[in-house]
ZAPA-155856 format. One line per 2 residues: for each residue x, y, z of N, C-alpha, C. Coordinates in steps of 0.2 Angstrom, whole numbers, plus 2048, in hexadecimal, padded with zeros to 3 digits. Layout:
X:Y:Z:X:Y:Z:X:Y:Z  ...
***
This chain:
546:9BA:D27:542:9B7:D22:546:9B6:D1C  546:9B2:D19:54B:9B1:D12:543:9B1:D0C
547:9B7:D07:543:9B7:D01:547:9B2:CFC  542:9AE:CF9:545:9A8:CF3:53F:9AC:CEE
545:9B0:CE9:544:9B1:CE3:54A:9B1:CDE  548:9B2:CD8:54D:9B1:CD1:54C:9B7:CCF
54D:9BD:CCE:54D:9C2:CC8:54D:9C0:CC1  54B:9C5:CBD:54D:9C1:CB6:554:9C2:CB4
558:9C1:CAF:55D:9C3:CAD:55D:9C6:CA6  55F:9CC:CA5:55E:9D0:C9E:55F:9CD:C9A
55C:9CE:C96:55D:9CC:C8E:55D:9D2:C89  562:9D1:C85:567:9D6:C81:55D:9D8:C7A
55B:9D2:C7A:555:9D6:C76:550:9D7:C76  54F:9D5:C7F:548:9D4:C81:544:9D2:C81
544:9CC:C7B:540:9C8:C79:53F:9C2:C7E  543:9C1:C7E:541:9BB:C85:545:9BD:C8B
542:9BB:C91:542:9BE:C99:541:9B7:C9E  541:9B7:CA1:541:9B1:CA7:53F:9B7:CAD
53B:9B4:CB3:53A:9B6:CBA:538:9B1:CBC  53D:9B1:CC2:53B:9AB:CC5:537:9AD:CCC
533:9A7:CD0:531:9A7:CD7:539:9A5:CDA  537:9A7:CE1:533:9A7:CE4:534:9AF:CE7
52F:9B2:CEC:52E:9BA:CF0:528:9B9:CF1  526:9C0:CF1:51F:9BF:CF5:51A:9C8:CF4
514:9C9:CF2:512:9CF:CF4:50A:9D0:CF7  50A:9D2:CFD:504:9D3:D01:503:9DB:D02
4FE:9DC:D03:4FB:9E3:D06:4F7:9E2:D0B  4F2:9DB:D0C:4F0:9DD:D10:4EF:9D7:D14
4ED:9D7:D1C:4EC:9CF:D1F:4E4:9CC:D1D  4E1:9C7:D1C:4DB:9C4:D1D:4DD:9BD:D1E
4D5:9BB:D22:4D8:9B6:D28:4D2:9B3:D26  4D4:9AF:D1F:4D0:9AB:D19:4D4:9A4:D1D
4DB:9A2:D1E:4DE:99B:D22:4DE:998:D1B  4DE:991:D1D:4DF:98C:D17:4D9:98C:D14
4D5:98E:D12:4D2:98B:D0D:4D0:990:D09  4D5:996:D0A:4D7:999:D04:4DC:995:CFF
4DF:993:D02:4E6:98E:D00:4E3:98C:CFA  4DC:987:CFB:4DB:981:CF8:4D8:984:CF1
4D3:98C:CF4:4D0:98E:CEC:4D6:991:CEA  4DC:993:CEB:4E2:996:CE7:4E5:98F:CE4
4E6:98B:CE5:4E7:983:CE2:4E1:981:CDD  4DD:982:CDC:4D9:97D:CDA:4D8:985:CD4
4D9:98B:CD4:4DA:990:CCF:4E1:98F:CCB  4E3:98E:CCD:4ED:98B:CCB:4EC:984:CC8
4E6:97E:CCA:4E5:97B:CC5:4E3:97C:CC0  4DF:981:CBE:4DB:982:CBB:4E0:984:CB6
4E2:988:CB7:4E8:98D:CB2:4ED:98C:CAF  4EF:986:CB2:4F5:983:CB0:4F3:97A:CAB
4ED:97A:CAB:4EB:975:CA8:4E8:978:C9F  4E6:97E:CA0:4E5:983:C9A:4E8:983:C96
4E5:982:C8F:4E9:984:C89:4EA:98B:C89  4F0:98A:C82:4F3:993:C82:4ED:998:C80
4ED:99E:C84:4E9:9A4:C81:4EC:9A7:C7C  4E9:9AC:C77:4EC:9B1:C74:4EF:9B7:C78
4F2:9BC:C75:4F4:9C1:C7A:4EF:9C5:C7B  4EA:9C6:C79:4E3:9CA:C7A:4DF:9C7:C80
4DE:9C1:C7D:4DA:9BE:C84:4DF:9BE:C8B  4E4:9BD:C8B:4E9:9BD:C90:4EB:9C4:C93
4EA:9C7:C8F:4E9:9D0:C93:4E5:9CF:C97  4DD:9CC:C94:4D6:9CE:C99:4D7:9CA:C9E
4DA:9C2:CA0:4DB:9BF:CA5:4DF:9C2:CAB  4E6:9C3:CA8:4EA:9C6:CAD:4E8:9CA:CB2
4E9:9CB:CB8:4EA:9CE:CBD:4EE:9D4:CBB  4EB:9D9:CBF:4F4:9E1:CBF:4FA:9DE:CC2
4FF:9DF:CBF:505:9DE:CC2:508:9E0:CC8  505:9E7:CC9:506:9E9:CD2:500:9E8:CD6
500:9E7:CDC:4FC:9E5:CE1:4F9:9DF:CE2  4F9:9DD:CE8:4F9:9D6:CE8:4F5:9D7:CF3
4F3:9D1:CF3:4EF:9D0:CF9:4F1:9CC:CFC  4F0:9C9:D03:4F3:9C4:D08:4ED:9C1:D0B
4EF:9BA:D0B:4EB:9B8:D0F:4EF:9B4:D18  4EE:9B5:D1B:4F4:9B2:D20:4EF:9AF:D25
4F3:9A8:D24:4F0:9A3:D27:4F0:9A4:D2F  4EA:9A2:D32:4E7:9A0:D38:4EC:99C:D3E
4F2:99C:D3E:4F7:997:D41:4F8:999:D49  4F8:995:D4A:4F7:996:D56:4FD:999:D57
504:99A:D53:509:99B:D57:50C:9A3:D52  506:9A5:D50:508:9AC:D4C:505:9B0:D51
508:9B6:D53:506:9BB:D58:503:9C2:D52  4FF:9C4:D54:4FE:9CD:D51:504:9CD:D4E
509:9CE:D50:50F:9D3:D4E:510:9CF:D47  50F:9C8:D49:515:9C4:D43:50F:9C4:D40
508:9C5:D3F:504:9C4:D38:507:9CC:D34  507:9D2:D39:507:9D8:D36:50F:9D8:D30
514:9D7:D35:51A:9D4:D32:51A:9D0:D2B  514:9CB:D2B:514:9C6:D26:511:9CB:D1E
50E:9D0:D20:50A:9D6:D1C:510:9DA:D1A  514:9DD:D1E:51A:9E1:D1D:51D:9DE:D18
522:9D8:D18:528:9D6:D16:521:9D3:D0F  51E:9D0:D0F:51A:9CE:D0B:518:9D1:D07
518:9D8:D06:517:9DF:D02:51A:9E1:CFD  51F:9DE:CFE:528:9DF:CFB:527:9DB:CF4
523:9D7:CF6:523:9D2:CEF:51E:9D1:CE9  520:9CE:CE4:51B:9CC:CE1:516:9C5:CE0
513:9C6:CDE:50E:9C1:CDC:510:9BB:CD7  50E:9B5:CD9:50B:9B1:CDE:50E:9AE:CE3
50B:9B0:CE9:513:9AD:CEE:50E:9A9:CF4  513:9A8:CF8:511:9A4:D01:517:9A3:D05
516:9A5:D0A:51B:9A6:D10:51A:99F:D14  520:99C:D14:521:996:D17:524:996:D1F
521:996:D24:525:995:D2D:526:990:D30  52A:98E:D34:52B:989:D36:529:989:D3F
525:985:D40:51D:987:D46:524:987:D4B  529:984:D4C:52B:984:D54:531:988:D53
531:98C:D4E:536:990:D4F:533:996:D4D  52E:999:D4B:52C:99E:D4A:52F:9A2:D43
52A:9A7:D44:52A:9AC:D3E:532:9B0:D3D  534:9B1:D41:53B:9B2:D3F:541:9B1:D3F
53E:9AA:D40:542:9A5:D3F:548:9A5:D36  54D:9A3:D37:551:9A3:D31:54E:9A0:D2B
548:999:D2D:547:996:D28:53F:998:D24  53E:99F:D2A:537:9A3:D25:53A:9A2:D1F
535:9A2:D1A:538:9A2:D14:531:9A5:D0E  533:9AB:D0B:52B:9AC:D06:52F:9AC:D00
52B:9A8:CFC:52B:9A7:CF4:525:9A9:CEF  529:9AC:CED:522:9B1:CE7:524:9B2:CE0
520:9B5:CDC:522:9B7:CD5:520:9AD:CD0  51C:9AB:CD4:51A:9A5:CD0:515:9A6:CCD
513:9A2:CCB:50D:9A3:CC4:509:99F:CC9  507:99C:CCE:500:99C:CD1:504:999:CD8
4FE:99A:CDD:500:999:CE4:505:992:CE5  502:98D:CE4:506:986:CE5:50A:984:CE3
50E:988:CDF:516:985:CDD:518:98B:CE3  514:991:CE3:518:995:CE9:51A:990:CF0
512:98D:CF2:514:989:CF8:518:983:CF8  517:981:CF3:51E:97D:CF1:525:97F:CF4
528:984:CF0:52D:989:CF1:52D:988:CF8  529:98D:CFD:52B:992:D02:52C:98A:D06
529:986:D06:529:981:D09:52E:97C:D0C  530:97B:D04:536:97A:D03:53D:97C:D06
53B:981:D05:541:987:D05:541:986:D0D  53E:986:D11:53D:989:D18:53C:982:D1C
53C:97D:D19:53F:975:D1D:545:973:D1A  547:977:D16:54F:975:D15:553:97A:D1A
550:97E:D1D:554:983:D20:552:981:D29  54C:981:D2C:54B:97E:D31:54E:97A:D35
54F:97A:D3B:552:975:D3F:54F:96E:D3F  553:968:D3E:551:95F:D3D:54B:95F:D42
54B:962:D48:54B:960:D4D:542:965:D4F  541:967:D4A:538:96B:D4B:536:969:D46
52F:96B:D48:529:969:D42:52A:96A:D3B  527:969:D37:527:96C:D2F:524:972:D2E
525:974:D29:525:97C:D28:51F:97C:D26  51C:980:D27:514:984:D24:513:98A:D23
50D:98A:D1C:50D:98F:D1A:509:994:D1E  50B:99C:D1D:509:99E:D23:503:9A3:D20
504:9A5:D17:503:9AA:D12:502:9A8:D0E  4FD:9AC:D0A:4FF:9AB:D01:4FD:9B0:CFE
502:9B2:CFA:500:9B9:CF6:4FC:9B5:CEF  4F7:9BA:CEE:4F3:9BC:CE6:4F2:9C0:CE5
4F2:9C3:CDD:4F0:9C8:CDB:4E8:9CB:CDF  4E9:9D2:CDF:4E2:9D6:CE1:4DD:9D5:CDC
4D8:9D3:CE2:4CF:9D0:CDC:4D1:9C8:CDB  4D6:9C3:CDD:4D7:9BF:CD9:4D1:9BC:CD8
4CE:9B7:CD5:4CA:9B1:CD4:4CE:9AD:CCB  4CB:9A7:CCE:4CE:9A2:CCA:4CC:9A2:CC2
4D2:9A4:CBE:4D0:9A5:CB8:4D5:9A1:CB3  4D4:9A0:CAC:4D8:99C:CA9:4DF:99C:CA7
4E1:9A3:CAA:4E7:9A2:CA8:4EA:9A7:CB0  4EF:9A4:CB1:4F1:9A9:CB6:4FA:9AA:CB6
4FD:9AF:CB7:504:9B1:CB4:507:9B4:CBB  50C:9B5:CBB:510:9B7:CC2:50F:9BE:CC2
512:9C4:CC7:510:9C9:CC6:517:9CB:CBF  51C:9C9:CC0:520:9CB:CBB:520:9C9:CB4
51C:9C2:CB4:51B:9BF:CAB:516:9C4:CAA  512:9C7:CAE:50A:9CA:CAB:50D:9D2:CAA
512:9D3:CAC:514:9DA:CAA:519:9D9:CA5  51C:9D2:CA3:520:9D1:C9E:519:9D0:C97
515:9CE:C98:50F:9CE:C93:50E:9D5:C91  50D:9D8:C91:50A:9E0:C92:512:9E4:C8E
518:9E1:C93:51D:9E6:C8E:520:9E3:C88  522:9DC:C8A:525:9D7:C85:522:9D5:C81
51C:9D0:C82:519:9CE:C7D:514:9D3:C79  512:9D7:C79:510:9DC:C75:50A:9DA:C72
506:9E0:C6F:500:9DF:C6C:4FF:9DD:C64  506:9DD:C61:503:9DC:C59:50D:9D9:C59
50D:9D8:C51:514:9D5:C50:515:9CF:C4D  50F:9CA:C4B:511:9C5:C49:512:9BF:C4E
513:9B8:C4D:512:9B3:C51:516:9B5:C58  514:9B3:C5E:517:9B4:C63:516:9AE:C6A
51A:9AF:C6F:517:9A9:C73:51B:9AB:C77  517:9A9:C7F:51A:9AA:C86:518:9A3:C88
51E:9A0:C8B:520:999:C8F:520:99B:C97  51F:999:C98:51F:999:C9F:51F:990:CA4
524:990:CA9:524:98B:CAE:521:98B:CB4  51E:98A:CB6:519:989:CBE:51D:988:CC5
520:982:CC1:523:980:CC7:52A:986:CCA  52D:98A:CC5:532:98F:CC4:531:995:CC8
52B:997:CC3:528:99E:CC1:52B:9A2:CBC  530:99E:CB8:534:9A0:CB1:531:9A1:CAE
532:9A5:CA9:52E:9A7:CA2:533:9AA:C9C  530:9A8:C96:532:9AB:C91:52F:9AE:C8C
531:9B3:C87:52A:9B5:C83:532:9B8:C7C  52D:9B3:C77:531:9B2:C72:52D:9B5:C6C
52F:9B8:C66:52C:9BB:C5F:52F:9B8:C5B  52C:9B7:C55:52E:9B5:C50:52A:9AD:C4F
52E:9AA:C47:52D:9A5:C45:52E:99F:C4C  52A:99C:C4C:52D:995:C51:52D:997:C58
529:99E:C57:528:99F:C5F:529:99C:C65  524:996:C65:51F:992:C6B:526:98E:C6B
528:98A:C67:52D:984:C67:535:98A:C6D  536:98F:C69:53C:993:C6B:539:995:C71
534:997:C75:532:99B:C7C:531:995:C7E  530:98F:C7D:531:989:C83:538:987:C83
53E:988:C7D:544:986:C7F:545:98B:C85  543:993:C81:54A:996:C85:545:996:C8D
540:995:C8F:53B:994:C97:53F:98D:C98  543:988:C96:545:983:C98:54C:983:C99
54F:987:C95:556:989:C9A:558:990:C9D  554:993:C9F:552:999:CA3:550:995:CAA
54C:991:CA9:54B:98C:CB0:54B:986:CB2  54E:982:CAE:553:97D:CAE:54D:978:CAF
546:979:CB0:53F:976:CAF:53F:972:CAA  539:96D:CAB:536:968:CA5:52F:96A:CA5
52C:96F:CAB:523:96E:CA8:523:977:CA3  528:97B:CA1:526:97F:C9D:522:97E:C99
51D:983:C97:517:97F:C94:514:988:C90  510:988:C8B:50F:98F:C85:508:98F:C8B
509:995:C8D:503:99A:C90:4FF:99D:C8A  502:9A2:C88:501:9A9:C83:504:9A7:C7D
4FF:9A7:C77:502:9A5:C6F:4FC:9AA:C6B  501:9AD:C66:4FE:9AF:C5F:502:9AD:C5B
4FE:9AB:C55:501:9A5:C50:502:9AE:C4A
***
């Protein structure tokens, strides 16, 4: 199974961070199928349509940044082992993720592929998806999703963050200091969080060469 993730890369002042998707984190199996898929979707529309929160409101929306849930899809060609498997190696990761398999080649197959550490499910399946039909043989079906990791307790709320932009909120963005702004990409799961004058403007530049993205867009602002 190939994990497709970014770490972030240090920064000498801390003020701004990037994390990128894609990985994965599960604890547990439930056998919700697709139409878990659709309410994790239509919560990721919901968040990413949202204007920016302040840093106080955006504490209260966030999810904890450890533990996360599984839901692993209903698929005819997944055996006991390979759902348990999909919980294991899915454990490892953070939030927001989805395991992508390629049905005629199976689970462990080279082109499994989990992507995680996204700010909502559907760029993750994007990701895994992608990742895991570039790697599959010409010559089988297309890849499907097999999982999707969310935050524990998730339901659909206005702001949703990855697990490492939500523990970047807590250390880096901070609770007092004058204007401040956290950028974040969707499509990435990049993120920035910048202090100072001109904030908002500089956490969408430095979110926009950290991830090389065009939909960086202000989550979290105090003016």
């Amino acid at each position: 199974m190939q994990l497709s993730n970014g770490p972030a890369e240090p920064k000498a002042n801390r003020k701004t961070r990037a994390a990128a998707g894609p990985g994965s984190a599960l604890t547990r199996a439930v056998g919700l199928g697709l139409a878990l898929g659709l309410a994790l979707g239509l919560g990721a529309a919901l968040a990413a349509s949202a204007a920016p929160v302040d840093g106080k409101g955006a504490r209260k929306l966030v999810f904890k940044p450890d533990g996360a849930e599984v839901a692993v899809v209903d698929l005819p060609f997944l055996s006991e082992a390979d759902r348990k498997t999909l919980v294991v190696v899915g454990a490892q990761q953070p939030y927001y993720g989805a395991i992508a398999v390629a049905p005629t080649e199976g689970l462990r197959s080279r082109a499994t592929l989990a992507a995680a550490n996204y700010h909502d499910v559907d760029a993750a399946r994007v990701a895994a998806l992608r990742g895991c039909d570039a790697a599959r043989k010409p010559e089988g079906a297309p890849c499907v999703i097999a999982a999707e990791i969310r935050p524990k307790g998730w339901e659909p709320r206005a702001l949703q963050l990855s697990a490492d932009a939500t523990d970047g909120l807590r250390s880096e963005y901070g609770r007092r200091g004058g204007p401040r702004a956290m950028a974040i990409s969707p499509s990435t799961g990049r993120w920035a969080v910048i202090k100072g004058q001109g904030a908002a403007s500089r956490a969408l530049e430095a979110c926009a060469d950290q991830s090389g993205a065009t939909d960086c867009r202000i989550a979290v602002e105090d003016r």
